[in-house]
One Martini backbone bead per residue (centre of mass of N, CA, C, O) as a GRO file, in nm:
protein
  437
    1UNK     BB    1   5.541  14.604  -5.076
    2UNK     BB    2   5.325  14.551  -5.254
    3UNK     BB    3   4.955  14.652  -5.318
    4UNK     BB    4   4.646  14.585  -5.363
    5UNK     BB    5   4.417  14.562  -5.594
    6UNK     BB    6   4.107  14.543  -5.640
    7UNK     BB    7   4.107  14.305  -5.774
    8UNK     BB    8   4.203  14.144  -5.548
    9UNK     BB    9   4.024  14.186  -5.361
   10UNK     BB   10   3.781  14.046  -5.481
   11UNK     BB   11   3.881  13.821  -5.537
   12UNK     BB   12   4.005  13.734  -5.229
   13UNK     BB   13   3.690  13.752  -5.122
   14UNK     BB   14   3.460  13.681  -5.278
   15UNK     BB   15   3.199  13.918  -5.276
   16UNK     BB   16   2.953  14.091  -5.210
   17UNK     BB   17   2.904  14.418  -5.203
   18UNK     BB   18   2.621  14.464  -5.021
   19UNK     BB   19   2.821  14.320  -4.730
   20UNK     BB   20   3.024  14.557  -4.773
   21UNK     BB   21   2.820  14.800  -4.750
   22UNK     BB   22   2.680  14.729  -4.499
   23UNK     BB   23   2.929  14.788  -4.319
   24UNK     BB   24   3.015  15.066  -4.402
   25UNK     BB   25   2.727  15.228  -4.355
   26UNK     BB   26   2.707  15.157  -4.045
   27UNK     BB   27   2.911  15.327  -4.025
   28UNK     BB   28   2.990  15.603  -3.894
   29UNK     BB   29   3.139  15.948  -3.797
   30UNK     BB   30   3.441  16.023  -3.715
   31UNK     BB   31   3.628  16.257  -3.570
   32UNK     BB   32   3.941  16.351  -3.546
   33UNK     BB   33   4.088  16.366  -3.185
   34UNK     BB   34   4.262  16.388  -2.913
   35UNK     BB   35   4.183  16.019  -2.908
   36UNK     BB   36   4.248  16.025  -3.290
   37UNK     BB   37   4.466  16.071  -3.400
   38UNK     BB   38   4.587  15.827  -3.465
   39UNK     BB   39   4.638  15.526  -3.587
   40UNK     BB   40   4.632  15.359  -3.307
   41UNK     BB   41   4.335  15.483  -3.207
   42UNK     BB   42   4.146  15.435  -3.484
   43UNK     BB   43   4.152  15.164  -3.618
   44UNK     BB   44   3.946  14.997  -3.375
   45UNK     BB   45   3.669  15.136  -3.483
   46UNK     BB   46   3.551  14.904  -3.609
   47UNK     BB   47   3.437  14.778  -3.362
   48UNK     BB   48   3.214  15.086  -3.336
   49UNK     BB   49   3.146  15.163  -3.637
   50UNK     BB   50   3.365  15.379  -3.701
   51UNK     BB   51   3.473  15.623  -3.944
   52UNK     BB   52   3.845  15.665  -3.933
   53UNK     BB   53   4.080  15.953  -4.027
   54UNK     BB   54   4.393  16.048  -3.920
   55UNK     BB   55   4.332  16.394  -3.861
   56UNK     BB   56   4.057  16.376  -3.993
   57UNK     BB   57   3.822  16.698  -3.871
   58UNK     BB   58   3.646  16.662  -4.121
   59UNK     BB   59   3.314  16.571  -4.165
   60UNK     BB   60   3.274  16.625  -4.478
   61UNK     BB   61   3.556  16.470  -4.569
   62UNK     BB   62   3.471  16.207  -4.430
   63UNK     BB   63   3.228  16.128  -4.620
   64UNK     BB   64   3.381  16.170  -4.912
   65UNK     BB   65   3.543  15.906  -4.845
   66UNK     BB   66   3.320  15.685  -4.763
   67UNK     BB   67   3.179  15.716  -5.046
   68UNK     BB   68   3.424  15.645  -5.229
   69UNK     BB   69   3.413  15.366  -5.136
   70UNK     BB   70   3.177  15.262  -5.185
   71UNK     BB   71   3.196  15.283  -5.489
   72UNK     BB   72   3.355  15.085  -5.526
   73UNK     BB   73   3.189  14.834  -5.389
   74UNK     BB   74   2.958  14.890  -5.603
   75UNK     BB   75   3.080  14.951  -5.907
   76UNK     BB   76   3.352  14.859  -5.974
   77UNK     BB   77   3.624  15.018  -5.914
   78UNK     BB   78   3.894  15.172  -5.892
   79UNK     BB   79   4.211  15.282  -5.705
   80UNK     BB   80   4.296  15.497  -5.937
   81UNK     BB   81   3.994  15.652  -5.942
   82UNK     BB   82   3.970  15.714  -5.623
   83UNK     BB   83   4.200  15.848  -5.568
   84UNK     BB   84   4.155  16.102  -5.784
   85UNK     BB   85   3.924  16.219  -5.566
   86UNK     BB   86   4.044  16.243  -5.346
   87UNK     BB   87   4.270  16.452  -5.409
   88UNK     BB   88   4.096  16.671  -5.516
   89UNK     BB   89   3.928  16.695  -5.233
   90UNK     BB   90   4.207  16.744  -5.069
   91UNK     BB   91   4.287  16.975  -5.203
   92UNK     BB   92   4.084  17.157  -5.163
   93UNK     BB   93   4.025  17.167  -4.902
   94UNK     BB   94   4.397  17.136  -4.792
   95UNK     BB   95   4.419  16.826  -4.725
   96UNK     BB   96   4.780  16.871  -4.770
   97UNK     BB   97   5.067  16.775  -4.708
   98UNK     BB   98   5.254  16.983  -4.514
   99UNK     BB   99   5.163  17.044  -4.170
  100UNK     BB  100   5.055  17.261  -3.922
  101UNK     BB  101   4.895  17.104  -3.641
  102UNK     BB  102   4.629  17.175  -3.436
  103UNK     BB  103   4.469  17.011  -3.187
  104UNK     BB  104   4.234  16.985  -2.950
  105UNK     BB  105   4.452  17.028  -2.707
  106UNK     BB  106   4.672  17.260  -2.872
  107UNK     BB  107   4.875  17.086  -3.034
  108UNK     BB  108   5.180  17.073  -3.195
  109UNK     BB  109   5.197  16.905  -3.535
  110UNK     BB  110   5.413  16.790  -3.807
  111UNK     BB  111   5.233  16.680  -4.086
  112UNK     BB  112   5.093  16.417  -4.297
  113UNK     BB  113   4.861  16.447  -4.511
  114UNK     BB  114   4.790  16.449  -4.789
  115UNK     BB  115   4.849  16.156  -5.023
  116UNK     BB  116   4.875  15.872  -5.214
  117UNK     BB  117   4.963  15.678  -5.031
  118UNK     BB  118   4.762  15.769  -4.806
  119UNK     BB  119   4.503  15.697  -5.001
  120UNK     BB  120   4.574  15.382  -5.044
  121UNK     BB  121   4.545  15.286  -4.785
  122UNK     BB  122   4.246  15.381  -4.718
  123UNK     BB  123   4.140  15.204  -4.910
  124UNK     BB  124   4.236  14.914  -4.845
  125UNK     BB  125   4.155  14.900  -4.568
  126UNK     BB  126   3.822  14.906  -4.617
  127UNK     BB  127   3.795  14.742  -4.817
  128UNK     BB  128   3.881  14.502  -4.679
  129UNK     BB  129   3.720  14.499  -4.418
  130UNK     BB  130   3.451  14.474  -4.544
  131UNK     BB  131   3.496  14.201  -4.684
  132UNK     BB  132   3.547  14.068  -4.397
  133UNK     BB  133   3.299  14.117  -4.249
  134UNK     BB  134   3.080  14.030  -4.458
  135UNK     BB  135   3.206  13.708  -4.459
  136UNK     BB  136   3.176  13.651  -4.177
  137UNK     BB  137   2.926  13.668  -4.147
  138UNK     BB  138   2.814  13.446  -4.364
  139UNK     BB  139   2.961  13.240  -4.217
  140UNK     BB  140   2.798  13.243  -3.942
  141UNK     BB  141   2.517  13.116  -4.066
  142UNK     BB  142   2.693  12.839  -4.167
  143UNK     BB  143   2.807  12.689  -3.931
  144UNK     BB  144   2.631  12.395  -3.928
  145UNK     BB  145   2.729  12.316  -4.202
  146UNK     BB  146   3.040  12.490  -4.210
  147UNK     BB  147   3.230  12.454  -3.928
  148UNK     BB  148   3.520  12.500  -4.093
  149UNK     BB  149   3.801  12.659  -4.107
  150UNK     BB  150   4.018  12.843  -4.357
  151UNK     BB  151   4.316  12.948  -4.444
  152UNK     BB  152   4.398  13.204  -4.678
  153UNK     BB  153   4.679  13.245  -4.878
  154UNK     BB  154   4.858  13.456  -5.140
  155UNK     BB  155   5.088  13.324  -5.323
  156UNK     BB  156   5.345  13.569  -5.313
  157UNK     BB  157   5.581  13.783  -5.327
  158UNK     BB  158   5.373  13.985  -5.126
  159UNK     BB  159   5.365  13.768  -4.918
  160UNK     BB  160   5.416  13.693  -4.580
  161UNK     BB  161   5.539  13.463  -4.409
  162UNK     BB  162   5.362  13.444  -4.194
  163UNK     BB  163   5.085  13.415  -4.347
  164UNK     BB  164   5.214  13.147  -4.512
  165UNK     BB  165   5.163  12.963  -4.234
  166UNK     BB  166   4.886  12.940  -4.252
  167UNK     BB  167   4.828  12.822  -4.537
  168UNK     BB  168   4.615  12.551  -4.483
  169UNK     BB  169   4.462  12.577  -4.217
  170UNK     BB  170   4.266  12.427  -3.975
  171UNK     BB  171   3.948  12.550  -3.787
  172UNK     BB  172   3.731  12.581  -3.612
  173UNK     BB  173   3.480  12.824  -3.624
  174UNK     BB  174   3.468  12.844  -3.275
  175UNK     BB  175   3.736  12.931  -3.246
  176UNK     BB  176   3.931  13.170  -3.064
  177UNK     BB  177   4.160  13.215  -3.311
  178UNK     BB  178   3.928  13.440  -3.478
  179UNK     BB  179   3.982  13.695  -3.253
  180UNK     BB  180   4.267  13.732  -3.389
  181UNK     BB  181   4.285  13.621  -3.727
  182UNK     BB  182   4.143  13.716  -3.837
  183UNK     BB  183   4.094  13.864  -4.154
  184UNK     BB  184   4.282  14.137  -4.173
  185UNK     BB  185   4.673  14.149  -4.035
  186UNK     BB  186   4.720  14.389  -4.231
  187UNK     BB  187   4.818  14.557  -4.437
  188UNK     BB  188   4.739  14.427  -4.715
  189UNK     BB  189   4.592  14.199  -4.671
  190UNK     BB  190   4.446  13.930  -4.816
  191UNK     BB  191   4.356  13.750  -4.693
  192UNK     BB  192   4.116  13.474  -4.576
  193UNK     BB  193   3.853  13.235  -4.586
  194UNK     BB  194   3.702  12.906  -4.550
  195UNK     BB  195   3.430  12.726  -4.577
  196UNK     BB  196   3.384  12.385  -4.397
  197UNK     BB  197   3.271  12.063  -4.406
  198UNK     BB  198   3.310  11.756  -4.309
  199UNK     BB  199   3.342  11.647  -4.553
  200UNK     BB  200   3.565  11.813  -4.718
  201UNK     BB  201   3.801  11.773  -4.478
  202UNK     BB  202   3.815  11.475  -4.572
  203UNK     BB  203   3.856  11.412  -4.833
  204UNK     BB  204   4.107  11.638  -4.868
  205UNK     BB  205   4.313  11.579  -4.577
  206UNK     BB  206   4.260  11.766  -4.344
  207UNK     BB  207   4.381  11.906  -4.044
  208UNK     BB  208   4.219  11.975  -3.705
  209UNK     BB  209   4.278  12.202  -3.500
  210UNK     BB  210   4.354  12.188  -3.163
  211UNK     BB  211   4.377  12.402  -2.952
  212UNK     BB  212   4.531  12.695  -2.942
  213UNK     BB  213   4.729  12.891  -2.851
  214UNK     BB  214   4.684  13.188  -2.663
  215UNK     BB  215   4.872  13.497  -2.598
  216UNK     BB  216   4.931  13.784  -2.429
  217UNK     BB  217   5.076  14.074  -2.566
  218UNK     BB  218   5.333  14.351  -2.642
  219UNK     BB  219   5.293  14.590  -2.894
  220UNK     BB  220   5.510  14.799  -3.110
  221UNK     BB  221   5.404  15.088  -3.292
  222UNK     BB  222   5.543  15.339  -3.186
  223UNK     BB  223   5.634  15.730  -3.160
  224UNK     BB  224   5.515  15.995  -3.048
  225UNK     BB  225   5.599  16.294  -3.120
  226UNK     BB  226   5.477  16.503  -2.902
  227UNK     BB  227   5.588  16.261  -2.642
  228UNK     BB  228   5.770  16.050  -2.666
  229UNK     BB  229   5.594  15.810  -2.665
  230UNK     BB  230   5.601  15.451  -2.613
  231UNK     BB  231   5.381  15.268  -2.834
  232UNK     BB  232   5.141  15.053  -2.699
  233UNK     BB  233   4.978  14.716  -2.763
  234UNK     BB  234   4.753  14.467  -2.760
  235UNK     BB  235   4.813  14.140  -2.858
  236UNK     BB  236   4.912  13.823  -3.039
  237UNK     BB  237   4.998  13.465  -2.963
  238UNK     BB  238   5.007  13.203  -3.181
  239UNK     BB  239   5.013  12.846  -3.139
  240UNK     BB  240   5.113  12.504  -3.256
  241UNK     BB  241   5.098  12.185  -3.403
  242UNK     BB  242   5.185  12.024  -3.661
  243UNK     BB  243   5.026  11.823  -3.837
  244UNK     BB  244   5.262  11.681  -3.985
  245UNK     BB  245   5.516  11.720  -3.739
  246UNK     BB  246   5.466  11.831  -3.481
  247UNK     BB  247   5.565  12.122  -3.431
  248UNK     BB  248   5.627  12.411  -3.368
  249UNK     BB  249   5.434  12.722  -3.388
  250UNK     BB  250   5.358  13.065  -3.532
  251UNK     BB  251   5.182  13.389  -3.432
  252UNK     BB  252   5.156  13.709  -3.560
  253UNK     BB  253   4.998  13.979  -3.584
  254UNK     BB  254   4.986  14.286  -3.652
  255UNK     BB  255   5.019  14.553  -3.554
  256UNK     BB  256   4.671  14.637  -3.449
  257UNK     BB  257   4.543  14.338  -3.577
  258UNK     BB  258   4.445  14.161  -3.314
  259UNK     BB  259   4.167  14.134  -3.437
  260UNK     BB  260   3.774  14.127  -3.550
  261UNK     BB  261   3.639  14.349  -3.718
  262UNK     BB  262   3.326  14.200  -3.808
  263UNK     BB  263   3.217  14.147  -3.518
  264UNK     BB  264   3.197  14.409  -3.386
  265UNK     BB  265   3.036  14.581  -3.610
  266UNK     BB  266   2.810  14.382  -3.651
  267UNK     BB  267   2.701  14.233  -3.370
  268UNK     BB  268   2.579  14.481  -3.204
  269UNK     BB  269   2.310  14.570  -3.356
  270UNK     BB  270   2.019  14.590  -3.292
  271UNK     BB  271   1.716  14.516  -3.326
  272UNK     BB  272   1.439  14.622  -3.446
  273UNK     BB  273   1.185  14.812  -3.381
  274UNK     BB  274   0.895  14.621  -3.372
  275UNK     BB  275   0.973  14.370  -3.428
  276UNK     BB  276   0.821  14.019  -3.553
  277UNK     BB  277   0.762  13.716  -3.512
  278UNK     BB  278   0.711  13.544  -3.768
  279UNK     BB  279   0.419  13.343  -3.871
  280UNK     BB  280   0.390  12.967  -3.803
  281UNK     BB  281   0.571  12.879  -3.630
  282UNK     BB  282   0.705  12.672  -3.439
  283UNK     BB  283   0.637  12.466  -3.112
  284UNK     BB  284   0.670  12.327  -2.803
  285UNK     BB  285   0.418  12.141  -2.959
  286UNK     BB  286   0.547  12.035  -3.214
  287UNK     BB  287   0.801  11.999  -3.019
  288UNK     BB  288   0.756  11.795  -2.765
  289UNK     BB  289   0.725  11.998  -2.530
  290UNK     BB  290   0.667  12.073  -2.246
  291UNK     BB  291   0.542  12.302  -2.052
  292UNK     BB  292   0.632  12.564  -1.811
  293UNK     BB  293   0.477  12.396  -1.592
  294UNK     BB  294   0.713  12.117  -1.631
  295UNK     BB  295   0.963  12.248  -1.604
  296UNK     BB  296   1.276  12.223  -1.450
  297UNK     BB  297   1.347  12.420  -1.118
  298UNK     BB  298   1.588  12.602  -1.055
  299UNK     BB  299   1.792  12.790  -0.865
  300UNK     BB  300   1.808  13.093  -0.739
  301UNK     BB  301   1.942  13.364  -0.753
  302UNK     BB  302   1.981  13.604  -0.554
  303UNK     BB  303   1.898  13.904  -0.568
  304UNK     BB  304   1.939  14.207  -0.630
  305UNK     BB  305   1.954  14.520  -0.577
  306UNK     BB  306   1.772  14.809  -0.607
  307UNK     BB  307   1.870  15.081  -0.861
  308UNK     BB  308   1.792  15.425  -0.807
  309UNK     BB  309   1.955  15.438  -1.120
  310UNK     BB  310   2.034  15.372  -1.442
  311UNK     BB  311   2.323  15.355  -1.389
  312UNK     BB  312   2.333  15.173  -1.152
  313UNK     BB  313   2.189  14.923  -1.353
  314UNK     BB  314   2.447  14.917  -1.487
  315UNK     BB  315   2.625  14.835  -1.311
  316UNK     BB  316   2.504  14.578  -1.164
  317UNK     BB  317   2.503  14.432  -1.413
  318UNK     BB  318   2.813  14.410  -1.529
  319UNK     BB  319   2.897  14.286  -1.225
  320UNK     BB  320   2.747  14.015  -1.282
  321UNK     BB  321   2.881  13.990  -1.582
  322UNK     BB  322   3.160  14.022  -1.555
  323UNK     BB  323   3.226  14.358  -1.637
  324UNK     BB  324   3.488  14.605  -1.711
  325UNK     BB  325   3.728  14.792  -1.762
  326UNK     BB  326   3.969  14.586  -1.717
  327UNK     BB  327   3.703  14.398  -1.837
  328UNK     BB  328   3.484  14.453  -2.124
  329UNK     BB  329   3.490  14.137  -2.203
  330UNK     BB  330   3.266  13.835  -2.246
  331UNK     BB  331   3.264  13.492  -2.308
  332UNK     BB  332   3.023  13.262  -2.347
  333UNK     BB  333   2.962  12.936  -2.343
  334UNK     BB  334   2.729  12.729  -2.514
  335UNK     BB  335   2.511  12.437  -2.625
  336UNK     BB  336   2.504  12.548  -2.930
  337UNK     BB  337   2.842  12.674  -3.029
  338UNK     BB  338   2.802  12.963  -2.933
  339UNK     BB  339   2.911  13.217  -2.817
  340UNK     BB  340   2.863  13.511  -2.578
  341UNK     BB  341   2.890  13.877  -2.605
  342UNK     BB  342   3.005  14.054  -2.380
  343UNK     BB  343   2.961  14.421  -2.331
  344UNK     BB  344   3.095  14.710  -2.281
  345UNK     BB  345   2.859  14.944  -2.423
  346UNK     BB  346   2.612  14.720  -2.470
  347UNK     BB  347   2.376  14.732  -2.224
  348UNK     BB  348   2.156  14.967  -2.200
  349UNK     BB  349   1.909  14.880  -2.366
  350UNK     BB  350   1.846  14.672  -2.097
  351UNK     BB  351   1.789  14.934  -1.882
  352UNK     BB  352   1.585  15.184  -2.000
  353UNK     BB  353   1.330  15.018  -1.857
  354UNK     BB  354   1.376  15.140  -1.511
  355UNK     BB  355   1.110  15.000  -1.396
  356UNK     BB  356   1.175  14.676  -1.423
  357UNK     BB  357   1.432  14.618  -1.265
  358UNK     BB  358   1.631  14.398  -1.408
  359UNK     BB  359   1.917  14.403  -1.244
  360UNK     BB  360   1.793  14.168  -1.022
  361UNK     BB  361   1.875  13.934  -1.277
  362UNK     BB  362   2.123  13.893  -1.351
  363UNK     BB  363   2.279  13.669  -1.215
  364UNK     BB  364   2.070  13.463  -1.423
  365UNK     BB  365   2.222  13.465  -1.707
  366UNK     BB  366   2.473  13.286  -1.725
  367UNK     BB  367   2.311  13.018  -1.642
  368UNK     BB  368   2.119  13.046  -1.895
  369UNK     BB  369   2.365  13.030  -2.120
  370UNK     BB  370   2.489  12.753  -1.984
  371UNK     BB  371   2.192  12.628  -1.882
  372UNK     BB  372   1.957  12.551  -2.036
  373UNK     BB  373   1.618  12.468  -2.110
  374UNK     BB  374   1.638  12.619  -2.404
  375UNK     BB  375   1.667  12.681  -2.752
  376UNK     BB  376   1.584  12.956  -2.995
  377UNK     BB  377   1.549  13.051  -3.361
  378UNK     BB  378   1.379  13.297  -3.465
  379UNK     BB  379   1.173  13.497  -3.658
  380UNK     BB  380   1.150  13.798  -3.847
  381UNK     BB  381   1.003  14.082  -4.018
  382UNK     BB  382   1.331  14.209  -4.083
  383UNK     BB  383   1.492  13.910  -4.149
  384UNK     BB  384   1.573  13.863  -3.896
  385UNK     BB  385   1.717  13.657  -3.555
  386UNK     BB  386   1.665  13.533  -3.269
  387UNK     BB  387   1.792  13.405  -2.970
  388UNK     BB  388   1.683  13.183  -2.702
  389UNK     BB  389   1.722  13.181  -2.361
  390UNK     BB  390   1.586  12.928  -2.148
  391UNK     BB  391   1.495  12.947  -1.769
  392UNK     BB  392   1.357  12.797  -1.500
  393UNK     BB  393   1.290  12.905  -1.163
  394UNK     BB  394   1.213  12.919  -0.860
  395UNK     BB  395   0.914  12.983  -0.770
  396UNK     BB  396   0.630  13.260  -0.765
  397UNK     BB  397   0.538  13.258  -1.027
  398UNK     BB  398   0.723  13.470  -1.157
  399UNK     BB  399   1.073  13.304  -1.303
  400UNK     BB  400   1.212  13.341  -1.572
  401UNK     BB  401   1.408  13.334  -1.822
  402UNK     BB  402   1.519  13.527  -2.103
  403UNK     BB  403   1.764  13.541  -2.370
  404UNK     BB  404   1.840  13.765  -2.600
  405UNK     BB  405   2.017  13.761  -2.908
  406UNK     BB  406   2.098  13.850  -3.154
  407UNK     BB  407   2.114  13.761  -3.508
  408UNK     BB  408   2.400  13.564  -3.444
  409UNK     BB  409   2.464  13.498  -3.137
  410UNK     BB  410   2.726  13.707  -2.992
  411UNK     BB  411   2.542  13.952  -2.860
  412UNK     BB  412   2.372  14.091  -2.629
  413UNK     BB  413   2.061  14.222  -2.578
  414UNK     BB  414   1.799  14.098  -2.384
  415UNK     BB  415   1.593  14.039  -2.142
  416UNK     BB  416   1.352  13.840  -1.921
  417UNK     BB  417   1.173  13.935  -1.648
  418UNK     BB  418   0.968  13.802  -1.509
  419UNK     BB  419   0.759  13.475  -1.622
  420UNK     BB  420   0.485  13.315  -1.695
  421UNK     BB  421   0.374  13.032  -1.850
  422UNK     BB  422   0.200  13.188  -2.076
  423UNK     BB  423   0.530  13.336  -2.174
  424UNK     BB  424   0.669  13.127  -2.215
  425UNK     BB  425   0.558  12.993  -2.403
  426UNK     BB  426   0.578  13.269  -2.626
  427UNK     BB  427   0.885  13.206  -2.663
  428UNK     BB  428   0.811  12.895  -2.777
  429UNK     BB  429   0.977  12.950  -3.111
  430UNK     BB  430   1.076  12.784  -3.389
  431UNK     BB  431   1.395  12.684  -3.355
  432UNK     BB  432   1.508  12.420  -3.232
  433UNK     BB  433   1.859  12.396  -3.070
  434UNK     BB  434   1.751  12.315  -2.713
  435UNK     BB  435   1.761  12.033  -2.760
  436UNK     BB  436   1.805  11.729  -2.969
  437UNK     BB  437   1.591  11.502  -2.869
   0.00000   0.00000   0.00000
């Protein structure tokens, strides 16, 4: 099968390059190691924002492939001249053709390293993945006015029957099955995303699938040939009912691809330090909404112990959030339409400030979040904006919870407990997304 050119690549992603620029840049830079060496190993290193190509354990070779990809994406160059640098450096560096390697634990093996095929994969594999997180970001930002996703395959030649299945599907913006689906969902896969306003959805003669099923499957990525190992990974098969015939479908990505790109990379930086929510915004006073000393106050979930060393509150943190090794994520569901993120690996900078022993009120975030007593939109002067999700207690004096999440309001940031009833005012501005009566 033929792989898209670069024109294919921005022609079906349509998208800014400083979107996709912004993406690839955020990438940290890892360097392929004993648990890294394989591209099944490295491949989701996306959702952790690292930038890692297999076998490549040379950090400034691995810089100078990231710039390289960054110049198309900035510059709109092809895929043939930016090949022809990275061969350039591959072969200069020695890093080209077949060789006997041994890998951080020790073990040899003989590999194939720089070749044309396989620099042509490293570019559009970063090239889509950038271009898609992108605008999935993008995406997310207007989903209150385009709440429908379309998913758009290019019909041609080159595309796979299975994605030609998806083409011209609409589901919900916030349906669970864009974390499994957002494309692309395979080595070159071109497909894209369409958001859709409630008008366009009916005009168009469209219809909005509901509830579609996902189960967790386990694909087989290939053989290590190191262990003689076969290599599975979690999947997903997804079914749903035609809109038109009511058949049942059904839809695998493929092998290593069932993720969301751009949720994992974009979603989880935290906002920058010292960032002041900007002057003038609307307050509980003008959305006439009670003081915070006549919310009504819900019954807290018992304290949890205060935690001896900051290991041991993040461990009670995470407890709480109901996520570990077993199950690293977990979505919650709120009633602004938007999931909120618990991510394990990403709740440190909650409890850095060890001696507020926030650990003691986790237990009372979940309740937060899925039943606030409001929820506002703030905006901040670097730009972003953080949700609050607020929810008063009774108790003594200092009672309330605020949880603010990320600018997309999809990974949990940080908490604030307890807060007496002038903090809690001072939480109170923005735009109110909850109640909305």
């Amino acid at each position: 099968m033929a792989g898209p050119t670069a024109v294919d690549i921005h022609h079906a992603f349509g998208l800014k390059p400083e979107d996709a620029l912004k993406y690839l840049r955020g990438k940290g830079l890892r360097s392929a190691a004993a648990d890294h060496w394989n591209w099944w190993d490295t491949f989701e290193d996306a959702n952790d924002r690292a930038f890692v190509v297999s076998k490549l354990t040379r950090h400034r070779l691995l810089s100078q492939t990231r710039q390289i990809v960054a110049n198309v994406l900035e510059e709109g160059g092809t895929l043939q001249v930016a090949a022809g640098e990275l061969e350039n450096a591959y072969r200069k560096a020695g890093w080209w053709g077949t060789q006997t390697i041994v890998d951080q634990t020790g073990g040899a093996e003989v590999v194939r390293l720089g070749s044309m095929h396989r620099i042509k994969t490293i570019l559009r594999t970063n090239m889509q993945t950038a271009y898609a997180a992108g605008r999935w970001h993008r995406q997310r930002e207007t989903i209150e006015a385009r709440p429908y996703w379309q998913y758009i395959a290019i019909d041609d030649g080159s595309t796979r029957q299975s994605h030609r299945r998806l083409n011209g599907l609409v589901f919900r913006a916030d349906d669970p099955i864009w974390e499994k689906i957002y494309p692309p969902n395979g080595f070159n896969c071109r497909c894209r995303v369409r958001a859709l306003t409630d008008r366009e959805v009916r005009r168009l003669g469209l219809k909005v699938i509901e509830s579609p099923k996902i189960r967790s499957v386990t694909d087989r990525i290939g053989l290590d040939k190191r262990t003689g190992e076969d290599i599975r990974r979690p999947g997903a098969r997804i079914s749903w009912a035609d809109p038109a015939t009511g058949e049942n479908r059904s839809f695998r990505p493929d092998p290593g691809w069932s993720y969301n790109p751009g949720r994992g990379s974009l979603a989880w930086s935290p906002p920058q330090a010292g960032a002041k929510a900007v002057p003038g915004l609307r307050t509980w006073i003008d959305e006439g909404r009670p003081p915070a000393a006549d919310l009504p106050r819900a019954d807290p979930p018992p304290l949890l112990p205060r935690a001896k060393t900051q290991h041991e509150a993040l461990v009670t943190l995470e407890s709480a959030l109901g996520i570990d090794d077993a199950n690293p994520r977990r979505r919650i569901r709120t009633p602004v339409g938007e999931d909120v993120l618990l991510r394990q690996g990403r709740l440190d900078h909650v409890v850095q400030k060890f001696g507020d022993h926030r650990e003691r009120y986790a237990n009372r975030i979940i309740p937060t979040l899925v039943e606030p007593d409001e929820v506002w939109r703030t905006e901040y002067d670097d730009g972003t904006f953080r949700k609050r999700y607020i929810k008063v207690f009774s108790g003594r004096g200092r009672h309330a919870l605020s949880v603010v999440t990320d600018m997309d309001a999809t990974v949990l940031y940080n908490f604030i407990a307890p807060m007496d009833n002038n903090a809690i005012n001072k939480q109170r501005k923005g735009a109110l997304l909850y109640p909305t009566d």
